[in-house]
Phi, psi and omega in degrees: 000168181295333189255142177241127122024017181218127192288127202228132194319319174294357182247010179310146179267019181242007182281168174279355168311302177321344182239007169269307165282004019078278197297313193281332177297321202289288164011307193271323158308268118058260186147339201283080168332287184316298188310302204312291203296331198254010173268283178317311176307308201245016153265334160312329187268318176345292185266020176287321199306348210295141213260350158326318223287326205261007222233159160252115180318112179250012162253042205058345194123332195300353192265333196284311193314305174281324168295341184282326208262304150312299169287333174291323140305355176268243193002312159294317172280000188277359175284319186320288210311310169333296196311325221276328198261004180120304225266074183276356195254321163294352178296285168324300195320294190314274188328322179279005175265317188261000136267001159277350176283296186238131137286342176271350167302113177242044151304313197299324212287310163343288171307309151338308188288330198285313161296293196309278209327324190250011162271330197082016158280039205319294205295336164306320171283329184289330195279328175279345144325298188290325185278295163305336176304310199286320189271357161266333167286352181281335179263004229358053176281093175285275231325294166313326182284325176280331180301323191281330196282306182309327191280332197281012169270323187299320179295343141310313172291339178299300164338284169321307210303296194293340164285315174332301179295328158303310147317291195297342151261020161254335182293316195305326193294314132001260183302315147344308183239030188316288186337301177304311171326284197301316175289296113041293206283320179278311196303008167237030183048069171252321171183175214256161163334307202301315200285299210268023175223308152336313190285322188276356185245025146269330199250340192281302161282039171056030135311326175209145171273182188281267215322321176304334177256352208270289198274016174259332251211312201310321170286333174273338195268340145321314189272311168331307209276306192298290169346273185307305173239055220250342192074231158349300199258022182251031167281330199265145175283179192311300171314312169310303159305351168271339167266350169284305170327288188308348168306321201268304187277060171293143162301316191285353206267329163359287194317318195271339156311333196244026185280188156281338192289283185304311194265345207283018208075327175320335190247146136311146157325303167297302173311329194260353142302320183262355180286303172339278236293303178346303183298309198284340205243010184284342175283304165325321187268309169268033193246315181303304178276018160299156171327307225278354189289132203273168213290346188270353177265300140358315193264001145350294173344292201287348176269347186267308183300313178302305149352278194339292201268352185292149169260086171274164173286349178220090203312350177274320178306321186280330160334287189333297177327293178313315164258015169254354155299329193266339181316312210280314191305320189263287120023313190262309177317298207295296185313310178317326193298325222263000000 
């Protein structure tokens, strides 16, 4: 539970919490959100102030414990009030605070999913929905545990709904430019008249849509583009060049940005700059190490690992660098292929 069993000086009823939480139930009771949230606030900072927080515990842990316990009830209402007022990005904050007060609450997990949800973050909301559920079987609340499993299915299906929409507006956006798009693609010998009249007596007959071809199309008419202003590399064929892309463009690194590995604190700023780079240079590195790659292309390899780990002020200087080390090498390769 949220409360632990140990009496704490700061919760003395002649101390000042008591009429600051006191002022936010009638308040809230009321109706007065705003009055509430600023009551529930500043008994919150009362006890962030508490000098427990800063002690090596000599009672097991129990003043901490309680004091854990106490904020994560503020917190968790001060995300409610939030919510009430609007305020979903304060919400969220609020909920992720009173599950780092108790982790084991599981209102604090509740509370949260409720703040996503209403951030619109559905599928975030379903794992806490589901993570209070687990942390209520754990206490043996089925009841609760089973109410939390349900709502984290409905925010799933909420997920889907919004991904659907999504979809469904980039395909319209898509077909929107289908025209702009085509032209583009022959001026950039991305395909012939013919090749563009084929597409259109497809669509004519309901074999293919504008927007289906618009995001069918798009990667190649990316490497044209890429081509055309690459400088150096626009010399280099479609593969190569697409291994070039990916120095800049990684696919993987969106992903590796959204692990637990990146955001969850474990790395520092510099390590989560050289995990990027790590990411960002992984195509490049096996583009290095094929059998078939000749010895100047090998030799790439110690600039890239120098990339990896260097700290620059400016991460396009370091790009830069990186390629201007990797061309004459990415040039002779190209040509031996040739």
């Amino acid at each position: 539970t949220a409360a632990a069993p140990f009496l704490l000086d700061e919760l003395r009823e002649d101390g000042p919490f008591w009429p600051a939480k006191k002022a936010a139930e009638v308040a809230f009771r009321s109706g007065d959100w705003a009055r509430s949230l600023e009551h529930y606030t500043a008994c919150e900072a009362q006890l962030q102030a508490s000098p427990i927080q800063m002690q090596r515990p000599d009672d097991g842990g129990a003043a901490q414990k309680a004091l854990g316990g106490e904020l994560a009830k503020l917190n968790a209402n001060i995300s409610m009030l939030h919510l009430k007022l609007d305020h979903a990005d304060l919400a969220v904050a609020a909920a992720a605070a009173a599950i780092s007060n108790c982790a084991s609450w599981p209102k604090a997990h509740a509370r949260h999913a409720e703040a996503l949800s209403a951030s619109g973050q559905h599928l975030a909301a379903a794992q806490a929905f589901n993570m209070a559920a687990f942390r209520a079987e754990q206490q043996g609340a089925s009841s609760s545990a089973e109410s939390w499993s349900a709502r984290a299915e409905v925010e799933v299906q909420r997920a889907e709904a919004a991904s659907a929409v999504v979809h469904e507006r980039e395909m319209q956006a898509a077909a929107a430019e289908f025209d702009d798009f085509f032209a583009r693609a022959l001026q950039l010998s991305a395909l012939t008249e013919a090749d563009l009249d084929a597409l259109t007596d497809d669509i004519a007959r309901g074999a293919a849509s504008e927007a289906g071809l618009v995001v069918k199309w798009k990667p190649m008419v990316r490497v044209k583009e890429a081509q055309r202003n690459a400088g150096l590399f626009q010399v280099l064929d479609g593969n190569v060049t697409e291994e070039v892309l990916a120095l800049v463009h990684a696919g993987e690194l969106a992903r590796m940005e959204q692990t637990c590995r990146y955001f969850s604190g474990m790395l520092d700023r510099a390590a989560q700059e050289r995990l990027r780079r790590t990411t960002r240079c992984k195509a490049l590195r096996a583009l290095c190490n094929k059998p078939s790659a000749p010895e100047s292309l090998r030799a790439i390899l110690p600039h890239v690992a120098q990339y990896c780990v260097e700290q620059l002020d400016s991460a396009d200087d370091a790009v830069q660098r990186l390629v201007a080390a990797c061309a004459p090498a990415l040039l002779d390769s190209c040509a031996q292929s040739r």
